[in-house]
C-alpha positions in Angstrom: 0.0 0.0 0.0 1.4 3.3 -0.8 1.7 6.1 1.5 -0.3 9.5 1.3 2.8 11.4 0.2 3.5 8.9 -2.4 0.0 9.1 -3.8 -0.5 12.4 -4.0 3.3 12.8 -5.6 2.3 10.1 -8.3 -0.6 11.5 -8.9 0.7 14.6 -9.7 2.8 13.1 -11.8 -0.4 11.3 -13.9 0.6 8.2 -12.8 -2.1 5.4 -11.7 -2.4 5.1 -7.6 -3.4 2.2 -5.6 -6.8 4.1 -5.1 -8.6 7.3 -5.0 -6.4 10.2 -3.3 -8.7 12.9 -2.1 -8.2 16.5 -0.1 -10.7 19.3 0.6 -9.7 22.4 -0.7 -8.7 24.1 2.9 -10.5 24.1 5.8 -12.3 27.3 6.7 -11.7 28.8 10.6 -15.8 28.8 10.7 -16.5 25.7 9.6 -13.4 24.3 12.3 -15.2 26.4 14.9 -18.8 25.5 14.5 -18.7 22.1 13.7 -15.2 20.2 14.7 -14.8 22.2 18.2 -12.7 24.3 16.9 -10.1 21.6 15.5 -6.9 22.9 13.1 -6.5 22.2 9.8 -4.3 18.8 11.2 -6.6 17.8 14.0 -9.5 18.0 11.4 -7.4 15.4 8.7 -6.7 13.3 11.5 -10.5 13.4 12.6 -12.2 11.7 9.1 -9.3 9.5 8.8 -8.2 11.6 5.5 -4.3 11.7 4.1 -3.5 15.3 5.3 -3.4 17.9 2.5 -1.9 20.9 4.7 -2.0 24.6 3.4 0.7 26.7 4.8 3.1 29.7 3.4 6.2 30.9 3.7 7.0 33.9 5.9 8.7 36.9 3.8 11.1 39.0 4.8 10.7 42.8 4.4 13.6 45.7 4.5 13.3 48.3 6.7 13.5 50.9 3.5 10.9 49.1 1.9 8.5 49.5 4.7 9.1 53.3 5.2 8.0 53.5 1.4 5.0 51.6 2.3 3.1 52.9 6.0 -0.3 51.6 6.1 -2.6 52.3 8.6 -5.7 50.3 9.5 -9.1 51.7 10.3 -11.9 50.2 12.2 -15.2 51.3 10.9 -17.8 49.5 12.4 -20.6 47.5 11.3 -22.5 48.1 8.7 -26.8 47.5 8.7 -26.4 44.0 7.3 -24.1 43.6 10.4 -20.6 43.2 8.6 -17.6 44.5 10.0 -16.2 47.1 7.8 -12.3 48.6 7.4 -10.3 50.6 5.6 -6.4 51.1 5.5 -4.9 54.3 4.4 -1.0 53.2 3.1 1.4 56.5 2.5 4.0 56.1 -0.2 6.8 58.9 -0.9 4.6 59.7 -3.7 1.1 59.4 -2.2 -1.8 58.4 -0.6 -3.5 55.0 -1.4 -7.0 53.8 0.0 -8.1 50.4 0.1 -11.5 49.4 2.2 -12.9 46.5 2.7 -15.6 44.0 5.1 -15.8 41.2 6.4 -18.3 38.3 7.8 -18.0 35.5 10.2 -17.2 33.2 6.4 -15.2 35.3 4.4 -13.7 38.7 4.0 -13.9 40.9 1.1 -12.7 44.4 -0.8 -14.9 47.0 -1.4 -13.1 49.8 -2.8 -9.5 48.8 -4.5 -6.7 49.7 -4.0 -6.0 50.6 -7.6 -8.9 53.3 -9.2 -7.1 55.3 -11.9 -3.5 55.6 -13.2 -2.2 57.3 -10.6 -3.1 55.1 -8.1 -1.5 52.1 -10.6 1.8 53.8 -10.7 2.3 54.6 -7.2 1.6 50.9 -6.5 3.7 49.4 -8.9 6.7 51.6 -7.9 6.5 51.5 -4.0 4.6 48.3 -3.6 7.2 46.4 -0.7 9.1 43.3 -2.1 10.9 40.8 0.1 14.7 40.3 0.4 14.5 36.8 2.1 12.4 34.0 1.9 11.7 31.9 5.4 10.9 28.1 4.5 10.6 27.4 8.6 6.7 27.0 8.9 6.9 24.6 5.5 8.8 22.4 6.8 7.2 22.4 10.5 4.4 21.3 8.6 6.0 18.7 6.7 7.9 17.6 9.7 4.7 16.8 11.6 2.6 15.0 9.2 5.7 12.9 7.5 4.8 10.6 5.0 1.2 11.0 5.6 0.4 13.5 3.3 1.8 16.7 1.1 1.9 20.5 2.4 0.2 23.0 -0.5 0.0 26.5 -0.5 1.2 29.6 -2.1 4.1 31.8 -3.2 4.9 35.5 -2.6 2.2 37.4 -5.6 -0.4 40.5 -4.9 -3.8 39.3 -4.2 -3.9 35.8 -6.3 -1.6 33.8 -8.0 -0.7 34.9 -11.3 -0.3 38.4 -12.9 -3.9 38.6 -14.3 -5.3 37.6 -11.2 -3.9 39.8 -9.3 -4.0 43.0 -11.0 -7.7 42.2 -11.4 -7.8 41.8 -7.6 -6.0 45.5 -7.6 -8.7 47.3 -9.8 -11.3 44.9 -9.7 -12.8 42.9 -12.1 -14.4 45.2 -14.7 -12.0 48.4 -15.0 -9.6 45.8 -15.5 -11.2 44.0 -18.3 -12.0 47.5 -19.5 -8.5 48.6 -19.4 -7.5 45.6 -21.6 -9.4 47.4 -24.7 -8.8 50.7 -23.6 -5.1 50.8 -22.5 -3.5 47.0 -23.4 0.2 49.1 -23.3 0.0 49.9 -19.8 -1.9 46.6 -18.6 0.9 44.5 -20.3 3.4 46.5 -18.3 1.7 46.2 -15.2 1.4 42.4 -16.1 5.6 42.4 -16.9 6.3 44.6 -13.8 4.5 42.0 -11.3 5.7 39.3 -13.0 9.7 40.6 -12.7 8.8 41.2 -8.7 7.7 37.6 -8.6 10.5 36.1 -10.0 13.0 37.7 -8.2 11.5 36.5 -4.9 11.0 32.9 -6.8 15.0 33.6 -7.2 15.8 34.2 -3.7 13.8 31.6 -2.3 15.7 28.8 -3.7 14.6 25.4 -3.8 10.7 25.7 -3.3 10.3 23.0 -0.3 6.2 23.1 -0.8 5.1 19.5 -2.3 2.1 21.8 -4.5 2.4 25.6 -5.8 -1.4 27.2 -6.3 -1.1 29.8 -9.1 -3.9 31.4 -11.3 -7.2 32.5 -9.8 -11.1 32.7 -10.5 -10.4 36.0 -12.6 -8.6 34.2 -15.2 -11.7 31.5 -15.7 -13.9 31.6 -18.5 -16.8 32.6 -16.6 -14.4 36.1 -16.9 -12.7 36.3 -19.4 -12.9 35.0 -23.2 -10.2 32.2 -24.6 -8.6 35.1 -26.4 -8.2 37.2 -23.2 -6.6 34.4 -21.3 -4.3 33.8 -24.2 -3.2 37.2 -24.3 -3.2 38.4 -20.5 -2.7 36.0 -18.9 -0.6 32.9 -20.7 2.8 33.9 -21.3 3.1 35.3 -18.1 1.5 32.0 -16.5 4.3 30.3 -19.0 7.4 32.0 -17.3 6.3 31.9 -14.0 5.6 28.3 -14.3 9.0 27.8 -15.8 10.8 29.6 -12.9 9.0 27.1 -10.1 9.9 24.3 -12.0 13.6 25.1 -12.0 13.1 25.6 -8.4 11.5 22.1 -7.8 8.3 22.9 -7.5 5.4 21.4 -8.9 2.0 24.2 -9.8 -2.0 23.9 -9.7 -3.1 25.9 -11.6 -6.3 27.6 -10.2 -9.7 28.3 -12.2 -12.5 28.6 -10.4 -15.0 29.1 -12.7 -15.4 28.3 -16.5 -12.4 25.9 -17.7 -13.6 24.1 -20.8 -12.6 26.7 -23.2 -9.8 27.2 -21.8 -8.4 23.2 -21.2 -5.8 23.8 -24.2 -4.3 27.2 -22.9 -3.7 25.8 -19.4 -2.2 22.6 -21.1 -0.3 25.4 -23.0 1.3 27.3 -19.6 3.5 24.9 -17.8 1.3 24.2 -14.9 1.5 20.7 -13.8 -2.3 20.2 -12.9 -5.4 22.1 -13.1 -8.2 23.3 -10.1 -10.7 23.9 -9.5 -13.1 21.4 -12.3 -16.1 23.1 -11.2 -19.6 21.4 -12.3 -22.3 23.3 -13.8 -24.5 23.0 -10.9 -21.7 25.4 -8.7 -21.9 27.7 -11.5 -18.7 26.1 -14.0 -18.7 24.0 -16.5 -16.1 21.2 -16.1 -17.2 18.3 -17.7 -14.7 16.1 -16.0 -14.2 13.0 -18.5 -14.0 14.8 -21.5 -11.6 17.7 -19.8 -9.6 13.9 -19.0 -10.1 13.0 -22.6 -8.9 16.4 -23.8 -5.5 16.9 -21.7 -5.7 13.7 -19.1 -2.2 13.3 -20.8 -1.0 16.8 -20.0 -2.4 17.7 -16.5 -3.6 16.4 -13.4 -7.1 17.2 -11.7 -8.2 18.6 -8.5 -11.8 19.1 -7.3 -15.4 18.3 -9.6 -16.9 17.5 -6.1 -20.2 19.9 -5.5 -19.9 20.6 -1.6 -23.4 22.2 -2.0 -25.1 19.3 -3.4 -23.0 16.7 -1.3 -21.6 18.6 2.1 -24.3 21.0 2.4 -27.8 19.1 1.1 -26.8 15.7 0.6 -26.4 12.5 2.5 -24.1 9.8 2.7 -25.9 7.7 0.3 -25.8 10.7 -2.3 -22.1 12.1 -1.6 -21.0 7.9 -2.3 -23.1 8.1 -5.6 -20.8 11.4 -6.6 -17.8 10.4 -5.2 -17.8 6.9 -7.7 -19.2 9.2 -10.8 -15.8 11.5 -10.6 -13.5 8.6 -9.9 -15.2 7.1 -13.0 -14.7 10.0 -15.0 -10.7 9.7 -14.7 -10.0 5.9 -14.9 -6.2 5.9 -15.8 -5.6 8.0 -12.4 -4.6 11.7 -12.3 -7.2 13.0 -10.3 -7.1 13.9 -6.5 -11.0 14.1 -5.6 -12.0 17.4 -4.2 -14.8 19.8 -3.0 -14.6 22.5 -6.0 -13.6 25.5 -3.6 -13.9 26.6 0.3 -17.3 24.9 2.0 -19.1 26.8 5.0 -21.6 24.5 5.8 -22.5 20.7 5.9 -22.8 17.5 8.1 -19.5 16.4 9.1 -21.0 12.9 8.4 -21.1 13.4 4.8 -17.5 14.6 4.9 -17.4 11.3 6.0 -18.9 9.0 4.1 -16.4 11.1 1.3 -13.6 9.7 2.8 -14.9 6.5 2.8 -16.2 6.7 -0.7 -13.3 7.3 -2.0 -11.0 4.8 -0.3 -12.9 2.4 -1.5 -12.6 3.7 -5.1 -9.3 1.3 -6.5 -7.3 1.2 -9.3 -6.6 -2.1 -11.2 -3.5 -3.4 -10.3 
């Protein structure tokens, strides 16, 4: 029997497993709190019986000049009538004020003014925005150090918002003044796209070997619920390409992340160097991954990560049902490649169909 690191390494690798691996995509702090007694992400693996799939960072390091270019303070603002707690953080820069604002809920936390608004705003971010001179691998390989060979330790690396140039400058401006801006400026959305891009791999650079197992790039802004196939292509892939190509030749292996539309867009990502794809969202969660035919289509290119509806399964289901779906996606990717997931983040649900997914997909086997 294999262990959980060396299924989840071999599956990223598209090679066939002994069974089923499987992972939920992060555990949220509410969902820890309200319905495992306030477990952590470990004590929560360790709980369903599940190969731990451990998110965790890296810390960065900042310079002391690069802070004094960068002084943000936070603001408090209250709640708001729907009972959300609201902020905003004022950051001064030697050539200007920028204003970000946000809220929150007891789920989730979100922006609600950007930090980016006009050109102005742009350029004083892209030229004072703090970079990191060291890279501090320490709580990677705590992590990895306490769950052995029992799993793999996921997570992210140094970017502004999301994972990938696109994402994040959308995640700057928002979504539509930055699709606008594609057709109205291209020039200076390219150069904003190179600039963050050069930032990143730099830190990639002085990071060194990349000691996570799994690298998330990407985002839900690059998705074709967002953008069209020729937007991606042009915003967003060759700068997915050489970012991809700097983790590699630090030893890392990438997940790419589209939440969202993905069909159209199975090619490009087969196109950009990542190793896998995420987040295969089915229509019924508002995406359109068709999993056997996004298998059929680049199975031989990328590995999978998610299909499973945590609203239909987690949230509304029962065991019965979540077994029933568990099987269909297995089924979907017969020749392995495919680490069963919820499709993003879940909130809510019966920790007993959480369990009856492990189960379910333990007992999905290869043939020897």
């Amino acid at each position: 029997m294999m262990t959980g690191r060396e299924r989840f390494l071999a599956t990223i690798r598209r090679q066939k497993t002994d069974r089923l691996p499987f992972q939920v995509h992060g555990w949220m702090d509410s969902y820890l709190e309200t319905h495992l007694r306030g477990m952590d992400q470990y004590e929560a693996c360790e709980y369903f019986g599940m190969d731990p799939v451990i998110y965790v960072n890296p810390k960065f390091h900042y310079s002391d000049r690069s802070l004094s270019e960068w002084r943000e303070t936070r603001y408090d603002l209250g709640r708001d009538e729907g009972g959300d707690l609201r902020w905003r953080s004022e950051i001064a820069t030697p050539g200007g004020m920028l204003t970000v604002e946000g809220a929150c809920d007891r789920f989730s936390g979100w922006v609600t003014r950007p930090i980016v608004g006009d050109e102005r705003d742009l350029e004083l971010w892209t030229k004072y925005v703090p970079v990191p001179d060291g890279v501090d691998w320490t709580p990677v390989r705590e992590a990895r150090s306490r769950i052995g060979e029992r799993g793999i330790v996921r997570g992210a690396f140094f970017d502004f918002g999301q994972g990938s140039p696109w994402q994040s400058y959308a995640t700057l401006r928002d979504v539509e003044p930055s699709i606008g801006s594609c057709f109205d400026e291209p020039d200076l959305v390219h150069a904003t796209l190179e600039a963050m891009l050069r930032k990143k791999l730099d830190v990639i650079e002085l990071g060194g070997k990349i000691e996570l197992d799994l690298v998330e790039t990407g985002g839900g802004a690059g998705s074709s619920s967002v953008i069209s196939p020729a937007m991606h292509e042009e915003f967003c892939l060759p700068y997915d390409r050489r970012q991809h190509d700097a983790l590699h030749a630090h030893d890392a292996y990438v997940v790419h992340h589209l939440c969202g539309g993905v069909m159209p867009l199975l090619e490009l990502v087969a196109q950009n160097g990542a190793d896998g794809l995420e987040t295969m969202t089915p229509p019924a969660m508002g995406g359109d991954c068709d999993l056997r035919e996004a298998a059929r289509r680049v199975g031989d290119r990328l590995f999978f990560i998610g299909g499973f509806d945590q609203h239909a399964g987690f949230e509304h289901g029962n065991p019965t049902l979540v077994r029933r779906m568990v099987r269909d996606l297995f089924e979907s990717c017969p020749d392995g490649g495919y680490i069963c997931s919820p499709s993003d983040a879940f909130y809510l649900g019966d920790p007993e169909n959480i369990r009856a997914f492990v189960v379910a997909c333990k007992e999905c086997r290869y043939d020897a």
